[in-house]
C-alpha positions as CSV (number, residue, x, y, z in Angstrom):
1,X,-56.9,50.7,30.4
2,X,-55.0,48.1,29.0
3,X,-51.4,49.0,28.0
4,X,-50.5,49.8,23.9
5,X,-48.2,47.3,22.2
6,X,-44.8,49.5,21.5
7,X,-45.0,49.6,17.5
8,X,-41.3,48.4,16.8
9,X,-41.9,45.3,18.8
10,X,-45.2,44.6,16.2
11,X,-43.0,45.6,13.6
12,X,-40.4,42.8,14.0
13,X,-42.5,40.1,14.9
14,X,-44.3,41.2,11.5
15,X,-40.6,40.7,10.1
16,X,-40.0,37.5,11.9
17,X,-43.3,35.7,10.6
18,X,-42.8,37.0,7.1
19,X,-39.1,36.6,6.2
20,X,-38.3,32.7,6.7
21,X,-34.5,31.6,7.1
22,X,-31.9,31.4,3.8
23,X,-32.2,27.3,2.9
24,X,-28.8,26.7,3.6
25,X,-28.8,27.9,6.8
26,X,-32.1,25.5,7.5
27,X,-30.0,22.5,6.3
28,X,-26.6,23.8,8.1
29,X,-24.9,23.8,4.4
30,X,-22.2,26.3,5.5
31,X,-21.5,24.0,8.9
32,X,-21.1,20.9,6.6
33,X,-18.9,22.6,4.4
34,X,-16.8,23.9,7.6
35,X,-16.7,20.6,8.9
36,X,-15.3,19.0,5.8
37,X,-12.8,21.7,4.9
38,X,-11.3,21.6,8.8
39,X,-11.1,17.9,9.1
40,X,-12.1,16.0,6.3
41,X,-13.3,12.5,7.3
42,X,-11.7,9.2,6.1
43,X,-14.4,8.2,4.4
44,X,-14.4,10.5,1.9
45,X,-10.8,9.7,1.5
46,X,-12.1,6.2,0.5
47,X,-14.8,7.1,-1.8
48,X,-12.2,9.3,-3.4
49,X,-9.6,6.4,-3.6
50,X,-12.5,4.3,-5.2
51,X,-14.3,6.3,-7.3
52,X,-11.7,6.5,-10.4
53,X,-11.3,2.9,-10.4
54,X,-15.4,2.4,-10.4
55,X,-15.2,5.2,-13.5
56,X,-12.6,2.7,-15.7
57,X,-14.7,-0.6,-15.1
58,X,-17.9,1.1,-16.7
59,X,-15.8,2.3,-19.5
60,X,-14.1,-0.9,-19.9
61,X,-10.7,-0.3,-18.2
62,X,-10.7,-2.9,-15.7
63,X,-7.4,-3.8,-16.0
64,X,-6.2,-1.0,-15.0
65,X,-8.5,-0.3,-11.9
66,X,-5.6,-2.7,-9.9
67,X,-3.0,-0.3,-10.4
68,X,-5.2,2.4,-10.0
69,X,-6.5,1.6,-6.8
70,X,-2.8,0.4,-5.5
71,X,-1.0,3.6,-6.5
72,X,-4.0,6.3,-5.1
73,X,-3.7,4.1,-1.8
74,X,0.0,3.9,-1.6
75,X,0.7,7.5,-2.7
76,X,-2.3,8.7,0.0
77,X,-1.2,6.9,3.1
78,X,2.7,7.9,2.1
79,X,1.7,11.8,2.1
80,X,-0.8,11.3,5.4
81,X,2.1,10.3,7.0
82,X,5.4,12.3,5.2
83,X,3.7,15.1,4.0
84,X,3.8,16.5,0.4
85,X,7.2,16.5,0.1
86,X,8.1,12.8,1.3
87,X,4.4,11.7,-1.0
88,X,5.1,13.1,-3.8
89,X,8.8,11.9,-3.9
90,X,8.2,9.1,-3.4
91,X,5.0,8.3,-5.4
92,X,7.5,9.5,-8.5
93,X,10.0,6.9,-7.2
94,X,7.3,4.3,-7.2
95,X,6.1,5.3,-10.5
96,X,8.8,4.7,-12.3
97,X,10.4,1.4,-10.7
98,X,6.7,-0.3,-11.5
99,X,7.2,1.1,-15.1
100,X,10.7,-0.4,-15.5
101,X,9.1,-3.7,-13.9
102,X,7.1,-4.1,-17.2
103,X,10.6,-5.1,-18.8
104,X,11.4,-7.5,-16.2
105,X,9.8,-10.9,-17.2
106,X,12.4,-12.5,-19.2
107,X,15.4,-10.8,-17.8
108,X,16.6,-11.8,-14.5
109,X,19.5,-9.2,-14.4
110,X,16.6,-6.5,-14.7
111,X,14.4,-7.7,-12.2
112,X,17.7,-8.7,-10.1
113,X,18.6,-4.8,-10.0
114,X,14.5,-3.6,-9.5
115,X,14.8,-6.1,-6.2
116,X,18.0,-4.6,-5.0
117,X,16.8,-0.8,-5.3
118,X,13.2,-2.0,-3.3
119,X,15.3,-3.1,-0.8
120,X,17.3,-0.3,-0.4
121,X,14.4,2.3,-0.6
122,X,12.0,0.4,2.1
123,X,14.7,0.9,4.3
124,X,16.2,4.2,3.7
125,X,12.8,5.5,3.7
126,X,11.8,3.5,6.9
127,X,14.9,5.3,8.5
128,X,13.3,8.7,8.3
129,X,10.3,7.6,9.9
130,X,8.5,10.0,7.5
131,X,8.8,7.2,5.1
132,X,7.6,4.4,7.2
133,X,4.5,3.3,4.9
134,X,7.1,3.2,1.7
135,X,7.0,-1.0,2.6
136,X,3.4,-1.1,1.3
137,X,4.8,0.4,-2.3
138,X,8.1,-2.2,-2.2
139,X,5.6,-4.8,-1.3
140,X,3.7,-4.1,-4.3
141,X,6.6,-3.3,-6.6
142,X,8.1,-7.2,-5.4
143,X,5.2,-8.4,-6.8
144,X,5.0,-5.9,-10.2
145,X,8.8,-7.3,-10.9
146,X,7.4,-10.6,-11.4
147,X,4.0,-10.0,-12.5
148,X,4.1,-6.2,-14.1
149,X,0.4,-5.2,-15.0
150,X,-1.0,-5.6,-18.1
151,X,-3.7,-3.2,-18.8
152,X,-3.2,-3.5,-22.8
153,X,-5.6,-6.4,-23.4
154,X,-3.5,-8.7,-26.1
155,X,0.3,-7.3,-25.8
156,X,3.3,-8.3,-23.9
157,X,3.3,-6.4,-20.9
158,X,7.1,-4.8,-22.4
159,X,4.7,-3.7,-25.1
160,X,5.2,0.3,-25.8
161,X,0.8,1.0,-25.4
162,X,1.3,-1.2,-22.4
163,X,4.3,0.6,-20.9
164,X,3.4,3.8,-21.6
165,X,-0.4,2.5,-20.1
166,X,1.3,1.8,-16.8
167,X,2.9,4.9,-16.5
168,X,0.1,7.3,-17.4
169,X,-2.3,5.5,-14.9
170,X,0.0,5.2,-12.1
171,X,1.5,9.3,-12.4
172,X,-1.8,10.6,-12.3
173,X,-3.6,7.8,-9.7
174,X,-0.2,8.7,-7.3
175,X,-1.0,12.6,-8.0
176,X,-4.7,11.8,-7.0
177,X,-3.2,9.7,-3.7
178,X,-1.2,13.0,-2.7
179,X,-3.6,15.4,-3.1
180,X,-6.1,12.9,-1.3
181,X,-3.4,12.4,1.5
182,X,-2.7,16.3,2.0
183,X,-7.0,16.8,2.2
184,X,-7.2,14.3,5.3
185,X,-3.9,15.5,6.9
186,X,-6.5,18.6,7.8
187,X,-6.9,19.0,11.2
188,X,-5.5,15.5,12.1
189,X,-2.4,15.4,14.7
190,X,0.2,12.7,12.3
191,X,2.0,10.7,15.3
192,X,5.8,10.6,15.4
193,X,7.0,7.5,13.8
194,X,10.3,6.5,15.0
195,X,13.1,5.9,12.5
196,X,16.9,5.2,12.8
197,X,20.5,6.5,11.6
198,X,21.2,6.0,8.3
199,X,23.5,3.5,8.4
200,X,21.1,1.0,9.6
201,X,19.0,2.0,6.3
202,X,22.2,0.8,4.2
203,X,23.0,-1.7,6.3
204,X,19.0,-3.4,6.6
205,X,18.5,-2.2,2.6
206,X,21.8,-4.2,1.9
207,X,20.8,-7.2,3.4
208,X,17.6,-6.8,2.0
209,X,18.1,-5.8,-1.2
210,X,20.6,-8.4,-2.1
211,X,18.8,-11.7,-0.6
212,X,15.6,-10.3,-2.7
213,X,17.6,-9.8,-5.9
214,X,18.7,-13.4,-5.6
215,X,15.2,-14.8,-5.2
216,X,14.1,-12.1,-7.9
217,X,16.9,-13.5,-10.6
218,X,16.2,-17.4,-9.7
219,X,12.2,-16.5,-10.1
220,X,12.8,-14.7,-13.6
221,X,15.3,-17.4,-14.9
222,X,12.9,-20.2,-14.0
223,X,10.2,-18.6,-15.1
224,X,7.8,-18.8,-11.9
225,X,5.6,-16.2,-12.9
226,X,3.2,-15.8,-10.0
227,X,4.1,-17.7,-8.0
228,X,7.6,-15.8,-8.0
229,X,5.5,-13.3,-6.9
230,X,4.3,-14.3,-3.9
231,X,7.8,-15.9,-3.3
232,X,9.3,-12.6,-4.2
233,X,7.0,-11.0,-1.6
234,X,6.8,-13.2,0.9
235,X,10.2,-13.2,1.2
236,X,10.5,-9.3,1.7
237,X,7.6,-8.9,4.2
238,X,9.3,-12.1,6.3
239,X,13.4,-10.8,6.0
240,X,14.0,-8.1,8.5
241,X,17.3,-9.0,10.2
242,X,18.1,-5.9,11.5
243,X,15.2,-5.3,13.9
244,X,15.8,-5.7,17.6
245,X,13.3,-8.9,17.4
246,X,13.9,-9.8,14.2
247,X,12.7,-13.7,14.7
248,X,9.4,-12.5,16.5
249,X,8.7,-10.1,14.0
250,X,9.1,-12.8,11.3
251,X,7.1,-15.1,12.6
252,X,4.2,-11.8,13.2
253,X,5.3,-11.8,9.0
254,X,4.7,-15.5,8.5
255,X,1.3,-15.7,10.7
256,X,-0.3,-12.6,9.6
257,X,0.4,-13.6,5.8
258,X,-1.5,-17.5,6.5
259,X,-4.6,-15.3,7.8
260,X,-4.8,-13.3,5.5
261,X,-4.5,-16.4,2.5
262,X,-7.2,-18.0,4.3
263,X,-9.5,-14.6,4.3
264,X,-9.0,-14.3,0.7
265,X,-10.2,-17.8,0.6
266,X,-13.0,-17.7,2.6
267,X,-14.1,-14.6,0.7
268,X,-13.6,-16.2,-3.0
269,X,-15.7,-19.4,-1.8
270,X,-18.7,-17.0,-1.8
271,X,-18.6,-15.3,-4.9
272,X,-20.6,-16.2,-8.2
273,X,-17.5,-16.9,-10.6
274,X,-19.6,-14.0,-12.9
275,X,-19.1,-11.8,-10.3
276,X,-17.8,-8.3,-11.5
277,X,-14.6,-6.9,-10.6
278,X,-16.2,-4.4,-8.1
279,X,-16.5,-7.4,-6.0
280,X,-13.0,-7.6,-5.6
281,X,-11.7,-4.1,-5.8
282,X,-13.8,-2.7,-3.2
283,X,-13.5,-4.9,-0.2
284,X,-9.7,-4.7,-1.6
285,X,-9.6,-1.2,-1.0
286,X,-11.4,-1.1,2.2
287,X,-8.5,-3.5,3.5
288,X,-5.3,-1.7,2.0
289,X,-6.4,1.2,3.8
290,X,-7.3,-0.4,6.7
291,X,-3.4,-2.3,6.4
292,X,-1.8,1.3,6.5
293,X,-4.3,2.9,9.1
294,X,-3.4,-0.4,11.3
295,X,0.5,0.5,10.7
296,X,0.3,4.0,11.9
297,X,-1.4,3.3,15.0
298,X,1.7,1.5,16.2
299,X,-0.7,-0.6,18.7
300,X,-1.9,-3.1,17.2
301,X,0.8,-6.7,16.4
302,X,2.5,-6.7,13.6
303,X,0.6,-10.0,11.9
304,X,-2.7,-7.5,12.0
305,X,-1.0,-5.7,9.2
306,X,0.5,-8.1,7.5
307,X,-3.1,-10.2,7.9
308,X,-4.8,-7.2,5.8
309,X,-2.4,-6.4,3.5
310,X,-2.0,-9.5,1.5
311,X,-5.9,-10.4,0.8
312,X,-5.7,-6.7,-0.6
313,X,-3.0,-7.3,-2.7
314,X,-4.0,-10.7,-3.8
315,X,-7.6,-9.4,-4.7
316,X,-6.2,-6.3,-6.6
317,X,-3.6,-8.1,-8.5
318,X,-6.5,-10.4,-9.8
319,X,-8.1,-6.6,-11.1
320,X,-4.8,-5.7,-12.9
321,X,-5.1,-8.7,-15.5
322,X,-6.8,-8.4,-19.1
323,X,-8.9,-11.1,-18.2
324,X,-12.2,-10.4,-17.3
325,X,-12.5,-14.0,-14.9
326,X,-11.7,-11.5,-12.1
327,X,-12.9,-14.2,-9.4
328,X,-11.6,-17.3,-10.8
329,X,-8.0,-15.5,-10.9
330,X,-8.0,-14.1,-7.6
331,X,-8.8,-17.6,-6.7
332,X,-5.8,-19.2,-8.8
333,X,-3.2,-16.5,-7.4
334,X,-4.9,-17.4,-3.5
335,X,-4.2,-21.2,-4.5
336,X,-0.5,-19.9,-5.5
337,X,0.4,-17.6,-2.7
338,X,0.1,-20.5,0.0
339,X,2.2,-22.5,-2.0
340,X,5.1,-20.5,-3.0
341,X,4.7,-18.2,1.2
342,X,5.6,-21.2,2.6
343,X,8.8,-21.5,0.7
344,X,9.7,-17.5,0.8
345,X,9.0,-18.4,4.7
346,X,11.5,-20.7,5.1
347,X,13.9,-18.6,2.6
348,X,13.9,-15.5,5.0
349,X,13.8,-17.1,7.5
350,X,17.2,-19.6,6.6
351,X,18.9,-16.5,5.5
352,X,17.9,-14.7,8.4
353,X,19.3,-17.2,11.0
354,X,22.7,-16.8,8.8
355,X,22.8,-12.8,9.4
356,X,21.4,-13.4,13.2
357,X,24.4,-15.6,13.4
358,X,26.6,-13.0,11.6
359,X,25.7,-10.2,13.9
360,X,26.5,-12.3,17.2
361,X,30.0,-13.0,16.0
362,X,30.4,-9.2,15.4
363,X,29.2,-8.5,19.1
364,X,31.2,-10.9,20.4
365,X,34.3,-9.7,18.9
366,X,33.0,-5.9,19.5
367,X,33.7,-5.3,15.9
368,X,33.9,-1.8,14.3
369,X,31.2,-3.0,11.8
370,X,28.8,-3.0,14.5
371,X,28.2,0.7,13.9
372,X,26.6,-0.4,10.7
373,X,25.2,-3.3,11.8
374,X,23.1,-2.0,15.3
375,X,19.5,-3.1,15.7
376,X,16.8,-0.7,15.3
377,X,13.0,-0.5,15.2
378,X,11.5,2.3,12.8
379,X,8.4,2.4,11.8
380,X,7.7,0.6,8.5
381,X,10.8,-2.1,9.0
């Protein structure tokens, strides 16, 4: 006599062919969800970055999309590393001095000063070592003091819509950055960046600071426009006298910056000149992101940086024009930036061999100034 089936086991497998799985359990919705909440992935940091700037093109805000995409990015990477804190004081900071560089063109003292306080807050903030990736906001503020954005199409850029233009967008894009920085500082391990005392952060934002104000006040009196820009810049990313190798890492500076104008120019050479500003702003994006994530490694030379960071800049500064020839400026500001890095090259580095030669007579005489003037290395200098 065969043996009877037990009726709770027919009972459940009655249950089990009748009652089918919730649908988000079938497509692993609450997993997903988990996985993005404990470590959210970079990509959706970028698609976050980009997607505000996509939003202002199809509503015919191009011009701003530049500084849009510049502040998110700079304010991001500055929280990734500092944390809130460090991000969001500084993303104020570099609020405000890009708002004051709308007054700049024109007024040499102005731009003079906005030179001298870069200097000074790339290197007090690279001496934390919280603060290292503050160089990619004085990069970009060198370049506003000469060239401020001009979203307001038809105004001076010291217009009040204009001003007050540049200020609303970059506040609330260097909000977005933070909050986009503190989502992918989930579950990530933020390596130690080394910094320095705080008198080589006076001492290297001195130096700095003052040989920039003087480029920035001949640039503004001459009226060089963008090409005082890239001299401006060029000039900051090559000068760094107080780093144990400083001539080595100038000459990383000076290489990394020729690849990167001949990337830009490669690039432009295949684009339609019709082509939309999306074709510029994203793969600018991409590679201001990939500059920073490059810096914080701490493996890679320092030309690599330096080598993605200026095609970025150059193709976003194209974006934060009125015009709406996106690809035949980004072209015209390539053509300038080879010209006018060569001279800010041999600037840093002239002024450079001067402090060099300043610091060996100090040695030599074991001055008591050395304790202002001893190399260091942070990240970011």
């Amino acid at each position: 006599m065969a043996a009877s089936i037990p009726e709770v086991s027919c009972r459940e497998k009655l249950l089990e062919m009748t009652i089918s799985p919730a649908p988000s359990k079938i497509l692993g919705v609450p997993d997903v969800a988990r996985q993005l909440l404990k470590k959210p992935p970079i990509l959706l940091g970028l698609m976050l970055e980009v997607l505000p700037a996509l939003y202002l093109i199809v509503y015919g805000k191009g011009s701003a999309s530049g500084v849009v995409i510049m502040a998110t990015v700079t304010a991001q990477m500055i929280t990734l590393v500092g944390g809130l804190k460090v991000g969001a004081l500084n993303s104020a900071i570099f609020s405000l001095l890009i708002t004051v560089a709308c007054f700049a063109p024109g007024h040499p003292p102005l731009a003079a000063l906005l030179a001298l306080i870069g200097g000074l807050w790339a290197s007090l903030a690279a001496s934390t070592g919280k603060g290292a990736l503050v160089t990619m906001a004085t990069s970009i503020l060198t370049i506003m003091i000469m060239v401020p954005p001009q979203i307001a199409a038809g105004s001076n850029t010291h217009a009040n819509h204009n001003v007050l233009a540049v200020l609303f967008f970059s506040v609330v894009s260097s909000g977005w950055g933070v909050a986009i920085g503190m989502m992918l500082r989930k579950g990530r391990t933020i390596p130690d960046i080394p910094g320095a005392t705080w008198q080589w952060g006076v001492t290297q934002g001195a130096m700095v600071g003052v040989v920039l104000a003087v480029v920035a006040w001949i640039a503004t009196a001459r009226n060089l426009g963008q090409g005082g820009a890239w001299l401006l810049m060029t000039t900051y990313l090559v000068f760094k006298p107080m780093t144990p190798t400083p001539w080595r890492k100038s000459l990383n500076r000076a290489f990394g910056t020729m690849i990167g104008v001949a990337i830009v120019a490669v690039y432009i050479a295949t684009l339609p000149k019709s082509a939309p500003p999306m074709a510029l702003l994203f793969p600018a994006s991409i590679m201001l992101v990939a500059a920073a994530l490059t810096m914080l490694a701490q493996r890679w030379p320092y030309w690599c940086f330096v080598a993605l960071f200026t095609p970025s800049i150059v193709l976003l500064m194209a974006c934060t024009d009125a015009s709406t020839k996106t690809v035949a400026m980004a072209g015209y500001l390539n053509g300038l930036r080879i010209e006018y890095s060569l001279l800010g090259i041999a600037i840093a580095l002239a002024a450079q061999g001067v402090l060099v030669g300043t610091h060996a007579i100090l040695t030599s005489r074991n001055s008591p100034l050395l304790k202002f003037a001893s190399r260091a290395n942070p990240g970011g200098s």
